[in-house]
Backbone as numpy.savetxt, mean C-alpha at the origin, in Angstrom:
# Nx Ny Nz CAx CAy CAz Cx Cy Cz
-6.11 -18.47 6.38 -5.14 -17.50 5.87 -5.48 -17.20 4.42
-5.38 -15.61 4.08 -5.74 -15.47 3.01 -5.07 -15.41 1.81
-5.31 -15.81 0.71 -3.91 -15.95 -0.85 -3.30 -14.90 -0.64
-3.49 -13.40 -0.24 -2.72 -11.84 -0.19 -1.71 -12.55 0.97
-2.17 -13.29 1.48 -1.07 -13.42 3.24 -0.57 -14.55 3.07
-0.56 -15.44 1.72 0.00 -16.79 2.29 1.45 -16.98 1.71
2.06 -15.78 1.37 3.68 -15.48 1.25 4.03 -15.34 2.42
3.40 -15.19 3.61 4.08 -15.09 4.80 4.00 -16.09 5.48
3.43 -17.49 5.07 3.53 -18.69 5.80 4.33 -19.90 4.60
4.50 -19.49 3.40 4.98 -20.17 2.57 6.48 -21.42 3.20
5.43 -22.81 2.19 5.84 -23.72 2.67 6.45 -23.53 4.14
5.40 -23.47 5.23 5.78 -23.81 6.31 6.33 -22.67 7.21
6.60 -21.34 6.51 7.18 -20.71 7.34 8.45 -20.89 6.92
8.92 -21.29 5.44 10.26 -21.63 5.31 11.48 -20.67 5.67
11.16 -18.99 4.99 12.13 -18.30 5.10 11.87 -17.78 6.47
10.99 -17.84 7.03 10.78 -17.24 8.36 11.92 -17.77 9.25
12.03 -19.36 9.03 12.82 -19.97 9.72 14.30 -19.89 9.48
14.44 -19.73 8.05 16.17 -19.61 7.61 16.52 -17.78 8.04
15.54 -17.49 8.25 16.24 -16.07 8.31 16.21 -15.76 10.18
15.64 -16.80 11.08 15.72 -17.05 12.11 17.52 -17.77 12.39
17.52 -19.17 11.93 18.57 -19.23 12.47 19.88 -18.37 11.83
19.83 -17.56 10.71 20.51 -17.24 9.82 20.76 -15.71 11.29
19.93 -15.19 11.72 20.07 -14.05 13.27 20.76 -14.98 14.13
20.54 -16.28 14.40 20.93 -16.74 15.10 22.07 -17.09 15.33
22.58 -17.52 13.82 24.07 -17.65 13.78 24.86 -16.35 14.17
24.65 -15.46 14.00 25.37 -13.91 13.58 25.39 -13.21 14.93
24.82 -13.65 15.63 24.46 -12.92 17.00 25.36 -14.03 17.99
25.71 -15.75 17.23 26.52 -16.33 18.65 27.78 -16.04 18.03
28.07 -15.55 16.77 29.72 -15.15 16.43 29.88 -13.96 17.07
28.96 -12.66 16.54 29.13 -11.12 17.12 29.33 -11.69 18.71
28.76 -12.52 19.70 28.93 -12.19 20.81 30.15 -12.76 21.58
30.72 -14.37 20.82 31.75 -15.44 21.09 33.00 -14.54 20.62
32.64 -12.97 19.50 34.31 -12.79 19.57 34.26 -11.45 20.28
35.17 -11.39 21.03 35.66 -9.96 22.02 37.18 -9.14 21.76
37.08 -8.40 20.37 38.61 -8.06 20.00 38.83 -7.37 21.15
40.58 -6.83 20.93 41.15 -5.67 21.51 40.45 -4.11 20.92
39.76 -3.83 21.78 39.40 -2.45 21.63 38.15 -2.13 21.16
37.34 -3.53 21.25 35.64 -3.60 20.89 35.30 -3.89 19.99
34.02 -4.29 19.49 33.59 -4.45 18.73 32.78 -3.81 17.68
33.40 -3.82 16.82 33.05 -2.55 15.86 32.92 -2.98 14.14
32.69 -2.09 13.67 32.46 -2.87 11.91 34.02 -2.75 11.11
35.23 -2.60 12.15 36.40 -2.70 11.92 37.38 -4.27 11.78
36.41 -4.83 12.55 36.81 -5.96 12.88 36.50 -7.08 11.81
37.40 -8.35 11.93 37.09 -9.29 10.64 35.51 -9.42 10.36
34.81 -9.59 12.13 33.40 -10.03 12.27 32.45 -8.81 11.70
32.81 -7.37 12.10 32.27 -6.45 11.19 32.06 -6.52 9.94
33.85 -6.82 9.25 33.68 -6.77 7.72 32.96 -7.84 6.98
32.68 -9.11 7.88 32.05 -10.33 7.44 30.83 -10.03 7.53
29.71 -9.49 8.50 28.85 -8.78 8.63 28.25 -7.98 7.40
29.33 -7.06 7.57 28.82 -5.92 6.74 28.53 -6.56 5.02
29.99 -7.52 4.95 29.65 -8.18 3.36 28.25 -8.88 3.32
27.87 -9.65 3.93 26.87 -10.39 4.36 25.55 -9.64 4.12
25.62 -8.09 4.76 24.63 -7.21 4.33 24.55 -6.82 3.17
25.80 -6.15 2.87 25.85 -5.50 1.19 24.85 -6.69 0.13
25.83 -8.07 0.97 24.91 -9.19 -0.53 24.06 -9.46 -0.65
23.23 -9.45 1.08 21.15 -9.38 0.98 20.48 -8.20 0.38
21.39 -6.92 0.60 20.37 -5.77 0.20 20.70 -5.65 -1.31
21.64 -6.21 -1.98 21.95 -6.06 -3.46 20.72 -7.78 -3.62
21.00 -8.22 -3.35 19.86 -9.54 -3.79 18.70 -9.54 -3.67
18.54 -8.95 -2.54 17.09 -8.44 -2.48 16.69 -7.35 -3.76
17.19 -6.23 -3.52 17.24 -5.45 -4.83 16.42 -6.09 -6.36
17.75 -7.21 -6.75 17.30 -7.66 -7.43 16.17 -8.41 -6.90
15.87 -9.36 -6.04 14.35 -10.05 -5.86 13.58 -9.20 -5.82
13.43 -7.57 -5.58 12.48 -7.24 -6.04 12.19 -6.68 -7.35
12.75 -6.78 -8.15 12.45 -6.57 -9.34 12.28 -8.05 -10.28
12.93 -8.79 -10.10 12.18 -10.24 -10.37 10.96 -10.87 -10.20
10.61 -10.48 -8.93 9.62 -11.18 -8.39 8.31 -10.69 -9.46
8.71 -9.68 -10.04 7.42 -8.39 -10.81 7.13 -9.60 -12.44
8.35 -10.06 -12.55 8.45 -10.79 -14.25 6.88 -11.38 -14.47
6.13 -11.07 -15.46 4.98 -11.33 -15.73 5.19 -13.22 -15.59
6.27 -13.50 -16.32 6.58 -15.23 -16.33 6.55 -15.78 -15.18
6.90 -15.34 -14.08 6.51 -16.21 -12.67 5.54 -16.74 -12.62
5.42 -18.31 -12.28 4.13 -18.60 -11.57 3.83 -17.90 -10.22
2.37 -18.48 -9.52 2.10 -18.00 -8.67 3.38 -18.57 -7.10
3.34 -19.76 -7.35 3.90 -20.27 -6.27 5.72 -19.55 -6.37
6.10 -19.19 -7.62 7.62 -18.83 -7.66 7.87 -17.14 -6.67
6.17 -16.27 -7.18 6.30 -15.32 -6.40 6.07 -14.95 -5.00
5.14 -16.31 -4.53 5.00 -16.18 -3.05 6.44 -16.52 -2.28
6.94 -17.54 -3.05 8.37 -17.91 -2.21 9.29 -16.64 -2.30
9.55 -15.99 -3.51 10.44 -14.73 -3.72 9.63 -13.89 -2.70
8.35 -13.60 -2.61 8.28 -12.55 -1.54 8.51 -12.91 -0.65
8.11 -14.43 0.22 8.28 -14.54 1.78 9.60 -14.42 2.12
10.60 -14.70 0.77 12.25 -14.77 0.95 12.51 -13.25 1.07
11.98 -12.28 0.38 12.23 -10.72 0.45 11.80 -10.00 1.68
10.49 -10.67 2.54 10.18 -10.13 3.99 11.24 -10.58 4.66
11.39 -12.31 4.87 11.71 -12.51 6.28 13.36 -11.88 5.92
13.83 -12.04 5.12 15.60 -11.74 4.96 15.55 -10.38 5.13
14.97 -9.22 4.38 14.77 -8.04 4.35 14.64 -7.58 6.08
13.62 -8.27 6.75 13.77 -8.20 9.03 15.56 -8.78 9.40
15.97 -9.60 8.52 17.14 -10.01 9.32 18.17 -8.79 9.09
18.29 -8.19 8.44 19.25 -7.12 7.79 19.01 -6.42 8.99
17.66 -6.15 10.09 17.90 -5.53 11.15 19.09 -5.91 11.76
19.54 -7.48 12.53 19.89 -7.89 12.91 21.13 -8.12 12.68
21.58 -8.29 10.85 22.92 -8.08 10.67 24.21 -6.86 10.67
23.19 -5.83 10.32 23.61 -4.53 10.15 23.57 -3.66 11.23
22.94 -4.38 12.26 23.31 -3.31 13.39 24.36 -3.89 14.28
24.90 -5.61 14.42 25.81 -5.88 15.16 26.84 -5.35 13.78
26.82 -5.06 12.52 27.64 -4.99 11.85 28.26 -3.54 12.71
27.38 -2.64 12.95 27.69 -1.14 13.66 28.71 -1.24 14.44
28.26 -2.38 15.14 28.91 -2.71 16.30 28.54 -1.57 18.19
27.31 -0.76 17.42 26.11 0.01 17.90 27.25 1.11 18.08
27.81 1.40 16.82 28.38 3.33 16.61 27.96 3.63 15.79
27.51 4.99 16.29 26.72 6.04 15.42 27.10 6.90 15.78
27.15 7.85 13.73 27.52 9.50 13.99 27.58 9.95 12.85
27.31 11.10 12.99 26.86 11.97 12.09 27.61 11.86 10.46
27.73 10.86 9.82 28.58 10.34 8.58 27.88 9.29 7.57
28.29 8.88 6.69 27.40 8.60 5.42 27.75 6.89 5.84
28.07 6.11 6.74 28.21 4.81 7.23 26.64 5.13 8.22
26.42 5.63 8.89 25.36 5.94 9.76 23.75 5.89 8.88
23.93 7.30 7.61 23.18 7.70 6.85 22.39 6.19 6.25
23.53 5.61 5.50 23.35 3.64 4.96 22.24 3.29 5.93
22.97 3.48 7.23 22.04 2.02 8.14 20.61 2.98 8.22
20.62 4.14 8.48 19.45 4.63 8.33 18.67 4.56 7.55
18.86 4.92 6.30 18.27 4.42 4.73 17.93 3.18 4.43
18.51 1.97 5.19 18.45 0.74 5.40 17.38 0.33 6.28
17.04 1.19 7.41 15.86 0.73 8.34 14.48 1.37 7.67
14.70 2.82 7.02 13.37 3.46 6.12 12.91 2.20 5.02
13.60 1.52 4.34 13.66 0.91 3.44 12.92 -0.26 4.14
13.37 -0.84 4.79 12.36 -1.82 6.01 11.23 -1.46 6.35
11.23 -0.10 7.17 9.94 0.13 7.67 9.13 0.33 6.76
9.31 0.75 5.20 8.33 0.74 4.05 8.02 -0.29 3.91
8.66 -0.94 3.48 8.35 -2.67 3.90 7.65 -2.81 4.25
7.93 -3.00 5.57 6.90 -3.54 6.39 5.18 -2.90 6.29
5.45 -2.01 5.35 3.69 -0.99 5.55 3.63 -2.04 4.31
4.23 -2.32 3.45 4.32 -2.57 2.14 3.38 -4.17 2.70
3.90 -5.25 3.39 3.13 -6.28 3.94 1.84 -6.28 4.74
1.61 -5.24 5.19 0.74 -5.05 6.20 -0.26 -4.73 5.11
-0.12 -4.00 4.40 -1.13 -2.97 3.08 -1.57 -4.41 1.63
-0.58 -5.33 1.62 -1.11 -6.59 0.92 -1.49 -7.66 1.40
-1.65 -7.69 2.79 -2.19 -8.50 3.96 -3.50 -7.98 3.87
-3.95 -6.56 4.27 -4.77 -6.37 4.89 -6.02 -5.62 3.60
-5.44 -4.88 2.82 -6.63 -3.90 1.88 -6.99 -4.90 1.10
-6.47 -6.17 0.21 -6.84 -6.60 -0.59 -8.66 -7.43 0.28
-8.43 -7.93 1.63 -9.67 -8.30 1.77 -10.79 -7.47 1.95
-10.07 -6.25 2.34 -11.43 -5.03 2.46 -11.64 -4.44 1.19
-10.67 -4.44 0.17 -11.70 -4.53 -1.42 -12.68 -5.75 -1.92
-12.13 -6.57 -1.50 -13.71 -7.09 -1.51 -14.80 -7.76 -1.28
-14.63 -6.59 0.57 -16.11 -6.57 1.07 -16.27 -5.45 0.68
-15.61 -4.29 -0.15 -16.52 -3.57 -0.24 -16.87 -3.41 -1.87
-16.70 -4.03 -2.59 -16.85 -4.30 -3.78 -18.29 -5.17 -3.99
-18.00 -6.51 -2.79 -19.11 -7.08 -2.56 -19.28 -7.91 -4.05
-18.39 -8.63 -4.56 -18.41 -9.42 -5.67 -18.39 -9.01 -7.14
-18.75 -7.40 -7.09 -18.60 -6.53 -7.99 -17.75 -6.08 -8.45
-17.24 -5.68 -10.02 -16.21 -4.70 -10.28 -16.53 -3.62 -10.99
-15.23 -2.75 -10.59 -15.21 -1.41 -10.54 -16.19 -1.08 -11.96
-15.33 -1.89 -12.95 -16.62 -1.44 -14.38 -17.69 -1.84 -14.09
-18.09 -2.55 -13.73 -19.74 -2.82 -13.59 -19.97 -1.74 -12.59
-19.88 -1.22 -11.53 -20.43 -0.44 -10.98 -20.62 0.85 -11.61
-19.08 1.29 -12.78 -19.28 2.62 -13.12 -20.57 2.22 -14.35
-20.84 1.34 -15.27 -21.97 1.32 -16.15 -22.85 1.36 -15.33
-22.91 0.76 -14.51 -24.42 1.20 -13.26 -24.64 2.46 -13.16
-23.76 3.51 -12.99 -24.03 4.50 -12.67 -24.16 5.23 -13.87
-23.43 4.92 -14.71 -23.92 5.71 -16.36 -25.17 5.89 -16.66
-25.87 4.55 -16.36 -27.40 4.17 -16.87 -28.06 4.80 -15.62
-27.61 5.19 -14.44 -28.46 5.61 -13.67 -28.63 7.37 -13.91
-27.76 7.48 -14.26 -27.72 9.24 -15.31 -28.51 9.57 -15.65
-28.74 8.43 -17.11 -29.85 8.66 -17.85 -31.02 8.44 -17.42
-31.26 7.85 -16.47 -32.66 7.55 -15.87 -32.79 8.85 -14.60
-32.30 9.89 -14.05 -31.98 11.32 -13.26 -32.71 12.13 -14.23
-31.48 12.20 -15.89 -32.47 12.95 -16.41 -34.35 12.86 -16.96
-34.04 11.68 -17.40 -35.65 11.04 -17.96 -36.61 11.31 -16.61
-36.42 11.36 -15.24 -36.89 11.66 -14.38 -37.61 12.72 -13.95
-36.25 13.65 -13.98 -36.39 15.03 -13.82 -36.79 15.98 -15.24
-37.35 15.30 -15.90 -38.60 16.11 -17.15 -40.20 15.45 -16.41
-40.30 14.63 -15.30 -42.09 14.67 -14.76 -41.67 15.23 -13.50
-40.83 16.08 -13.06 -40.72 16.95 -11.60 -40.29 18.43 -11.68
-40.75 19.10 -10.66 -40.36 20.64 -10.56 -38.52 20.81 -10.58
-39.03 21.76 -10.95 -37.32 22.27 -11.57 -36.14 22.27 -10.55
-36.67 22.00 -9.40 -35.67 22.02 -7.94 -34.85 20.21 -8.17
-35.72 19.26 -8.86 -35.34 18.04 -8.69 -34.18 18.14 -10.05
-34.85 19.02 -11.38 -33.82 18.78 -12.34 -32.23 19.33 -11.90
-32.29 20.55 -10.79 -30.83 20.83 -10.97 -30.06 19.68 -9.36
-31.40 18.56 -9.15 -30.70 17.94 -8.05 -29.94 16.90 -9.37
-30.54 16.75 -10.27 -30.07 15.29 -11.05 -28.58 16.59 -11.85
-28.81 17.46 -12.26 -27.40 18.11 -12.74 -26.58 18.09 -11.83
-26.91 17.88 -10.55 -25.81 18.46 -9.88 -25.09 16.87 -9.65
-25.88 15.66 -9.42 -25.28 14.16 -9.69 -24.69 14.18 -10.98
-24.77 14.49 -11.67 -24.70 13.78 -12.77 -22.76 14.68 -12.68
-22.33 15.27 -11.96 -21.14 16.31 -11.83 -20.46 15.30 -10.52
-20.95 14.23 -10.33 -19.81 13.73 -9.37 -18.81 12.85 -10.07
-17.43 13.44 -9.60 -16.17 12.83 -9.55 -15.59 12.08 -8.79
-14.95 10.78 -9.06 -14.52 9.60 -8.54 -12.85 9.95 -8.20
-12.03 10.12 -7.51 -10.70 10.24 -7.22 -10.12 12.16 -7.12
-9.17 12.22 -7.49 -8.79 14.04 -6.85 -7.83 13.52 -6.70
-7.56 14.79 -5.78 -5.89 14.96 -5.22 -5.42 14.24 -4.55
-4.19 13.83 -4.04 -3.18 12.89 -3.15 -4.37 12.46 -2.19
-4.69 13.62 -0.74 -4.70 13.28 0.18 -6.50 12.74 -0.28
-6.67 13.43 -0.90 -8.25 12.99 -1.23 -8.55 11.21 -1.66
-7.22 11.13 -2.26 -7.29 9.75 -2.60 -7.15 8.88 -1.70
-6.82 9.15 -0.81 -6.33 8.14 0.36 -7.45 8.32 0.74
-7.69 9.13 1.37 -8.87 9.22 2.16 -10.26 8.05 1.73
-10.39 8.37 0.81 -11.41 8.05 0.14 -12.87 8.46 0.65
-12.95 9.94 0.74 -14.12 10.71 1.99 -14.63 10.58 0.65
-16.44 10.79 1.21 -17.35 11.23 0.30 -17.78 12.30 0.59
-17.53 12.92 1.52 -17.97 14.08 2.26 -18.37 15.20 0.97
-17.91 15.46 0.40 -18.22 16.35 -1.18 -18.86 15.56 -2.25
-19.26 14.48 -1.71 -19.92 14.17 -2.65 -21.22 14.19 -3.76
-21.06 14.71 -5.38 -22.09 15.84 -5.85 -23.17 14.62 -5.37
-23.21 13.06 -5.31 -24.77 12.61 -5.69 -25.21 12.55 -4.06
-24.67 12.67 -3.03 -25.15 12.73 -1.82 -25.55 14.20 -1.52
-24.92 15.15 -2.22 -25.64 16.59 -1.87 -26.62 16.12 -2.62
-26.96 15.68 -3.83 -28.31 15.92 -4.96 -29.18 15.04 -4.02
-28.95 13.38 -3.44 -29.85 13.40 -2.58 -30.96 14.08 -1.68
-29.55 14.69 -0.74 -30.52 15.47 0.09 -31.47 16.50 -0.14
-30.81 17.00 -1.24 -31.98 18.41 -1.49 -33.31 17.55 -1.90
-33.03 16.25 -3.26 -34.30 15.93 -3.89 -35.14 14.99 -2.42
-34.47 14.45 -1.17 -35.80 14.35 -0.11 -36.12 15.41 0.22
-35.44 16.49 0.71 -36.51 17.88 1.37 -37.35 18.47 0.12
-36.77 18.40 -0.82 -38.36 18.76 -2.27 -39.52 18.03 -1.91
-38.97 16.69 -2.00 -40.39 15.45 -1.94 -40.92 15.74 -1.10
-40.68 15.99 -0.09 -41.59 16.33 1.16 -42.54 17.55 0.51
-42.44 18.10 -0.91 -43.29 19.19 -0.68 -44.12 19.06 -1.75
-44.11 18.03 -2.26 -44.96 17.11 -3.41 -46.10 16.87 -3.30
-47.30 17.24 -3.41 -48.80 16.76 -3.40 -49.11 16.00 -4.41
-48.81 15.84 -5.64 -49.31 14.95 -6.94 -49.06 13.66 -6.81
-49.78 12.92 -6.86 -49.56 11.39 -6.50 -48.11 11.28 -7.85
-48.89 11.23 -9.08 -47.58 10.78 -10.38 -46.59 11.59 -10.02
-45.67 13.00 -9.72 -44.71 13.61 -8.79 -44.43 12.98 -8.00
-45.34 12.06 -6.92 -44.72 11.55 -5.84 -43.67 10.31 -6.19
-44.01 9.35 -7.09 -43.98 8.42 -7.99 -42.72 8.86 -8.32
-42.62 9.78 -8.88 -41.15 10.06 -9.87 -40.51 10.39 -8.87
-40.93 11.52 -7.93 -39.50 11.15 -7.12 -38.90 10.41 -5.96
-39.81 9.74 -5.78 -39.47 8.23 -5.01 -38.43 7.43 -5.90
-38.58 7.39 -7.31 -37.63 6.63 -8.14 -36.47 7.57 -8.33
-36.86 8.82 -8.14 -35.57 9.26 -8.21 -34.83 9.75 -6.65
-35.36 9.66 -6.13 -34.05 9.33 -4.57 -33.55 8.24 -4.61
-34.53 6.77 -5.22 -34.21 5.58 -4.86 -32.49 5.57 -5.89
-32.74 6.34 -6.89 -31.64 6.64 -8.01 -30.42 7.17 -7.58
-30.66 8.34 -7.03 -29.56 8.96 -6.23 -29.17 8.12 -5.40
-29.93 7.77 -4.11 -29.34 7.12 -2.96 -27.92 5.87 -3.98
-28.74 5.47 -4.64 -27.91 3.82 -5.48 -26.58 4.69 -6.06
-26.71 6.55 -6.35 -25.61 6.49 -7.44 -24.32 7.19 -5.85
-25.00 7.37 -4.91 -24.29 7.92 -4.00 -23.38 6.98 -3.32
-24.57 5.68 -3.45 -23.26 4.49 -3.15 -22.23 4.46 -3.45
-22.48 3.94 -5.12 -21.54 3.39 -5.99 -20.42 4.56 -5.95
-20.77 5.79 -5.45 -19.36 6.35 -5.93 -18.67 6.41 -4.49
-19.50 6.46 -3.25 -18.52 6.10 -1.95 -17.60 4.86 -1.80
-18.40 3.29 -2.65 -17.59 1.94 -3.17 -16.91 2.47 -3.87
-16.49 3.21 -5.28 -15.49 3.40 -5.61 -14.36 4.23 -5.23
-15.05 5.54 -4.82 -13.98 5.79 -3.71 -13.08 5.21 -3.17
-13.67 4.13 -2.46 -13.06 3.34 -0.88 -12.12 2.36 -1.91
-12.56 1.92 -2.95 -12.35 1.04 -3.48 -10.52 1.53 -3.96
-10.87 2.94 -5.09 -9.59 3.64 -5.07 -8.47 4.33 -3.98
-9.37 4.18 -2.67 -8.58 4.19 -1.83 -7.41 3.38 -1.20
-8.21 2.13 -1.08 -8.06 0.73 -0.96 -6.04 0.36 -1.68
-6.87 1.12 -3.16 -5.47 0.20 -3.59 -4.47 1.53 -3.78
-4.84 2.51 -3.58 -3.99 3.59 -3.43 -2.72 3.00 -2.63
-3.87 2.71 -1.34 -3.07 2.60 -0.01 -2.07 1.20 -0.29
-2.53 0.24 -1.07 -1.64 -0.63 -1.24 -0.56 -0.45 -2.34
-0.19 0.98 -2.75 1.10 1.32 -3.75 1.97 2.46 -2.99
0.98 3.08 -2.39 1.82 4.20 -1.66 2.52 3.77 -1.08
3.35 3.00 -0.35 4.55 2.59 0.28 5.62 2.45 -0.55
5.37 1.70 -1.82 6.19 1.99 -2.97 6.74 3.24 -3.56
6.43 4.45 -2.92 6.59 5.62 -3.74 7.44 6.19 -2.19
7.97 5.38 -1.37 9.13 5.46 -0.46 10.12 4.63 -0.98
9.48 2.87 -1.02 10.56 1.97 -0.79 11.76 2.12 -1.86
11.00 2.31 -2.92 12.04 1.75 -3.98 13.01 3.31 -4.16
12.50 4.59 -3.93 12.95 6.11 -4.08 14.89 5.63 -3.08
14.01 5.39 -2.20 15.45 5.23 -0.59 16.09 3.89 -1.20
15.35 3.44 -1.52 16.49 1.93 -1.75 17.39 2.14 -2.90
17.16 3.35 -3.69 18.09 3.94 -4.85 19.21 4.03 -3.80
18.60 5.34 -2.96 19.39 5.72 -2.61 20.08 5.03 -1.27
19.81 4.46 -1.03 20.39 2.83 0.11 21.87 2.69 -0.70
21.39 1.83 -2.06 22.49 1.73 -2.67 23.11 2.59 -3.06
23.18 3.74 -3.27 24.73 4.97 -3.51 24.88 5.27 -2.50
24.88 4.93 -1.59 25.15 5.38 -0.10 25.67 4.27 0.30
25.73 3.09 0.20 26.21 2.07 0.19 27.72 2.03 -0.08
27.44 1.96 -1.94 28.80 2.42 -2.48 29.52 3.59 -2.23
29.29 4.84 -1.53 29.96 5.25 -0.48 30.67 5.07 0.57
29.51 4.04 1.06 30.31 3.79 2.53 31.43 2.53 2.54
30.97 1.74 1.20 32.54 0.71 1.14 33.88 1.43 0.58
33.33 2.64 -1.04 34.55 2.80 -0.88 35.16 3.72 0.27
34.58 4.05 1.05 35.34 5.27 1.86 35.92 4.13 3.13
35.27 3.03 3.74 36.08 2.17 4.23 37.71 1.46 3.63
37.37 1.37 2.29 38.22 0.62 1.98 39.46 1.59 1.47
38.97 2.87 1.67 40.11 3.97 1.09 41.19 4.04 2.22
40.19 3.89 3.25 41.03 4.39 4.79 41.28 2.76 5.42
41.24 1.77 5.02 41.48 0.51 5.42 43.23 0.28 5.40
């Protein structure tokens, strides 16, 4: 198991387990009581419920903004997160016997909805620090991002120094590398395509030139300079992927925390409008 994943086995599976029997309890009360006229979030077991929820999603709240304090050790934040997953899944479990499974078109409904978006971000939110941090780095490959971009700086200068012993078709292949950009727009970022990429077009043109090279010293130079390109075409598909990588591990954040604003004023809606008509 990897350090990104070992908040989800922390000590043992601890919160996994308290937030197990913690469903467990809540599901043999919701089912042991049978009022007059059903069961609903009207009832003592509703309103006990529902408090029960209000105080995980306000605690959680705060655990997630704690958990961020530069002062945490490592071990204080794996326990605050495994405590913020597994409790954050039980809120399924509390808040929908809290329903008492009624739904309709009203700002008590809207809550539990805003309440499951807020989860399901979540949950991308675990899956995305489980899973990208190990595919940055295999594709980093022990390297970082600055070292790769000085790699490619110095490989610039060695495009141009190149392309002064070759025909003029190779100099506007090294101008046209020397014009590639690392990141763009939203969807571009995710993606992390190279498909436009300026040093993989400059590639290809400078092999179909070489092919038309007779001078042994020409041949020479541009053998070093594909070998140049090919290396700078890498480094910018690794950084790409690389900025993709952790894109993908923030973008869930630019849901969770937006709805969980609004979780909570919708919240404080829906108690006082219970407690107006109580």
């Amino acid at each position: 198991m990897s350090a990104h994943s070992s908040f989800l086995v922390y000590e043992r599976f601890r919160w996994f387990k308290r937030s197990a029997w913690l469903c467990l309890l809540v599901i043999v009360i919701y089912s042991a009581y049978a009022p007059v006229g059903g069961r609903n979030g009207g009832t003592w077991v509703g309103y006990g419920l529902g408090g029960l929820g209000l105080a995980l999603i306000l605690w959680l709240t705060w655990l997630g903004v704690k958990k961020r304090g530069f002062s945490t050790g490592a071990k204080g934040v794996k326990g605050w997160t495994s405590a913020h997953v597994y409790l954050g899944i039980s809120l399924v479990v509390i808040a929908t016997l809290h329903t008492g499974f009624e739904f309709g078109w009203n700002v008590h409904t809207l809550a539990y909805a805003l309440m499951m978006l807020v989860i399901l971000s979540g949950g991308f939110g675990v899956f995305a620090y489980v899973r990208y941090p190990r595919l940055m780095s295999q594709n980093m490959s022990g390297q970082s991002a600055e070292g790769l971009r000085r790699e490619s700086a110095e490989i610039d200068i060695r495009l141009q120094r190149l392309a002064q012993r070759l025909p003029d078709a190779f100099a506007g292949a090294a101008r046209e590398a020397l014009e590639t950009r690392i990141g763009g727009g939203f969807f571009q970022l995710l993606s992390g395509s190279s498909r436009r990429c300026a040093a993989a077009s400059a590639l290809a043109k400078a092999r179909a030139e070489a092919e038309r090279i007779t001078d042994t010293e020409q041949q020479i130079a541009a053998t070093e300079m594909i070998a140049a390109l090919s290396r700078k075409a890498e480094i910018s598909a690794r950084l790409r992927r690389d900025l993709s990588f952790k894109a993908m591990m923030d973008v869930w954040l630019w849901i969770h925390v937006p709805v969980t604003i609004g979780l909570i004023a919708t919240l404080i809606a829906h108690v006082l409008i219970v407690f107006f008509y109580w």
